[in-house]
C-alpha positions as CSV (number, residue, x, y, z in Angstrom):
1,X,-3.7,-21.0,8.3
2,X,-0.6,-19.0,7.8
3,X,-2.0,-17.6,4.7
4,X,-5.9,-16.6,6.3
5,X,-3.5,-15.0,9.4
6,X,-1.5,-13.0,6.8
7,X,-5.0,-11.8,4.3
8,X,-6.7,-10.8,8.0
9,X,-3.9,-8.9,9.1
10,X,-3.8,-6.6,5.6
11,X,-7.6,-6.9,5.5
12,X,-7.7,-5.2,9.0
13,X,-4.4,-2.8,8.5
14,X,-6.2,-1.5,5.2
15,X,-9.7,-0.6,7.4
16,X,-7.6,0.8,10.0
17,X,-5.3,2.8,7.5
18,X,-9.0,4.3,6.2
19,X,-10.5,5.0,9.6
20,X,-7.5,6.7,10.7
21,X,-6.8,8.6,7.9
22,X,-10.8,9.4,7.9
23,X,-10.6,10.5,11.5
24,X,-7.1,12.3,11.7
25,X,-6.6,14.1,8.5
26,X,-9.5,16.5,8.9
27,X,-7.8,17.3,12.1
28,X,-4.6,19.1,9.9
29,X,-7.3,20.3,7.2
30,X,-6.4,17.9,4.6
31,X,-9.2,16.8,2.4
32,X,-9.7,13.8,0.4
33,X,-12.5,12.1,-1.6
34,X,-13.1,8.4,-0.5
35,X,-11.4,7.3,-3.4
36,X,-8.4,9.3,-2.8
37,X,-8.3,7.5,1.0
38,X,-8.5,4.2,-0.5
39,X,-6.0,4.6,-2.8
40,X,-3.6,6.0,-0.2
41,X,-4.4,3.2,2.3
42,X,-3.8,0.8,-0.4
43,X,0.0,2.3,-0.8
44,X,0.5,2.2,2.9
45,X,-0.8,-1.6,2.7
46,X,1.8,-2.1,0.1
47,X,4.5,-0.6,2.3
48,X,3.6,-2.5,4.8
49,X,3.5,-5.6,3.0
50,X,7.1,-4.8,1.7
51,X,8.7,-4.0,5.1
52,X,6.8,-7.2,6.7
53,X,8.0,-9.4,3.8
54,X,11.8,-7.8,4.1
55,X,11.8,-8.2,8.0
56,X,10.8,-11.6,7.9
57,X,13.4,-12.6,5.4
58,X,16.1,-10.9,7.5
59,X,15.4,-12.5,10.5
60,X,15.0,-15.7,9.2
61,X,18.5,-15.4,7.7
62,X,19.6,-14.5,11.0
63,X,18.3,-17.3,12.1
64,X,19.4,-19.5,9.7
65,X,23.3,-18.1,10.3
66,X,23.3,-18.6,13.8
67,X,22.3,-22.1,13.2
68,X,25.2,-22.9,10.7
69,X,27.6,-20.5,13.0
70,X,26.4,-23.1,16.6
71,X,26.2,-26.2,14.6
72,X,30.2,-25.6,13.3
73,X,31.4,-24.9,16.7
């Protein structure tokens, strides 16, 4: 299940990413072809991904350190 949680939640950041950037850049007079918002809602996914992935591990290895650090005292 961890794995369907994780492909919904890029799955619904990527649509997001599109429907923003459809509604919001027009609004600063960029334009973009559909292809051009999909590829730049795919590098935001990536991103995201990235710092998701990153934060996860530091945490965790927080968490794994104030383990050891309680468990010697």
């Amino acid at each position: 299940m961890s794995f369907v949680e994780a492909a919904t939640n890029v799955v619904v950041g990527y649509v997001l990413a599109i429907a923003t950037q459809l509604t919001v850049f027009p609004l600063f007079g960029i334009e973009a072809a559909l292809g051009e918002h999909l590829a730049i809602g795919a590098a935001f996914v990536m991103v995201s991904l990235a710092r998701g992935y990153l934060l996860r591990r530091f945490f965790e290895q927080l968490r794994a350190s104030r383990t050891v650090d309680r468990s010697t005292t």
